[in-house]
N, C-alpha and C positions, 0 to 999 in steps of 0.2 A: 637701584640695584640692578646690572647686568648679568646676563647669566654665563653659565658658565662654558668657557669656547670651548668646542669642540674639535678631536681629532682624531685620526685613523694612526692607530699605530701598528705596524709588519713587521713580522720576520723578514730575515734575510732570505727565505726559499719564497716568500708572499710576491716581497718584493722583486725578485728576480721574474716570477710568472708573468707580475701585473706588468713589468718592462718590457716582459716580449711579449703580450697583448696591445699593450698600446703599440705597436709599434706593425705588428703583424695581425689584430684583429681586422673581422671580416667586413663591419660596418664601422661608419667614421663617428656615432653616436657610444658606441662599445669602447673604441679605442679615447673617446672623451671622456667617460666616465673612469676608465683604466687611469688615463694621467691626472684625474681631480683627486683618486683616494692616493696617487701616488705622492702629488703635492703636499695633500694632507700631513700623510707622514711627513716631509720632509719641513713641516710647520706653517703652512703659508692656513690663511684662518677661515673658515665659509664665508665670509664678508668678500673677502680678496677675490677666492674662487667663484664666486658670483659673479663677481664682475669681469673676470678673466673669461670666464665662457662663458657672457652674456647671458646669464640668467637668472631668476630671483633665487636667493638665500633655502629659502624651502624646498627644491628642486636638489640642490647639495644636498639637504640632510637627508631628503629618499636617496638618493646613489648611496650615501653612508649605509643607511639601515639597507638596502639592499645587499650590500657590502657583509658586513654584519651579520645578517640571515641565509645567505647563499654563498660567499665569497666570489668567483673568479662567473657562476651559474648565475646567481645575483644578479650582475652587469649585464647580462646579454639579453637583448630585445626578446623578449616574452611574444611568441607565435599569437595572431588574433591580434594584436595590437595596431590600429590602424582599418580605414575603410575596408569594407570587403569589397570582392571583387564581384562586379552584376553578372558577367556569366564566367564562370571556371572551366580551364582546359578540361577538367574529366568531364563536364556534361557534354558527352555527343552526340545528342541528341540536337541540341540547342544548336552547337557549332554547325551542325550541318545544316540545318535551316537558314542560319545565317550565311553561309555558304553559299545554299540552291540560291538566296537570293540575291546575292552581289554579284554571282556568275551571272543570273539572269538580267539584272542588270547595274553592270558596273560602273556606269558613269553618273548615276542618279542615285546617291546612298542616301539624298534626302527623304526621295519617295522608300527606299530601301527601308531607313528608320521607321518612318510611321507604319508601314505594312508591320515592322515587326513589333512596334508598341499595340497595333490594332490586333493582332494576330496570337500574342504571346504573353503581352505586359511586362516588355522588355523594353526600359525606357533609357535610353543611352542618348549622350551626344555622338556626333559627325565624329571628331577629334577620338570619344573612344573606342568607337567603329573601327578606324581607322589604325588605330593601336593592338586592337584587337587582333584583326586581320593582320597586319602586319607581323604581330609573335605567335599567333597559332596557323592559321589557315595557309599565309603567303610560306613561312615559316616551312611547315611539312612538308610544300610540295616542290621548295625550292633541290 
């Protein structure tokens, strides 16, 4: 016994939105979810849409009930979603610390790290040093 397929079916105002979300949303994970309920309607089955965007079957039916419970708010990446970040541009405290110490010395961010993991219990790599610096520190004073 199979159950029973499932599909999204829109209005013509739904549909018109979700087309110019997929098309003009702000992330490419947004604008995937836009054209899978868009599919939906247009018949193609969660099976198909699985494999068309590389992903298990169960994954469709949350976009669905996302769909479903929120409509167009539904789809969009949920804020918190995703690692946090080890230090945040509002702490200025931290940033400046971080600062005094690459100014003091910038060509050794190895010893730079560990001062700041002994110091603080800020445990970062090189790489997100380096990113770090780059979008806040280098960033404001360019």
């Amino acid at each position: 016994m199979s159950r029973k397929k499932r599909y999204i079916h829109l209005t013509e105002v739904e549909e018109s939105l979700l087309e110019h979300h997929e098309k003009t949303g702000k992330s490419a994970s947004f604008r995937k979810r836009c054209s899978a309920i868009l599919l939906s309607h247009r018949g193609y089955s969660i099976a198909e849409l699985s494999r068309f965007f590389e992903v298990v079957p169960h994954v469709i039916g949350t976009w669905f009930n996302r769909w479903e419970q929120g409509q167009i708010a539904g789809l969009k990446t949920v804020a918190g979603q995703g690692r946090p970040r080890i230090v945040k541009a509002a702490d200025k405290p931290t940033l400046e610390l971080i600062t005094n110490k690459v100014e003091s010395k910038p060509s050794q961010l190895s010893s730079v790290l560990a001062e700041l993991e002994i110091e603080s219990s800020i445990k970062m790599s090189r790489r997100t040093l380096r990113r770090l610096l780059k979008k806040t520190i280098i960033g404001t004073n360019a």
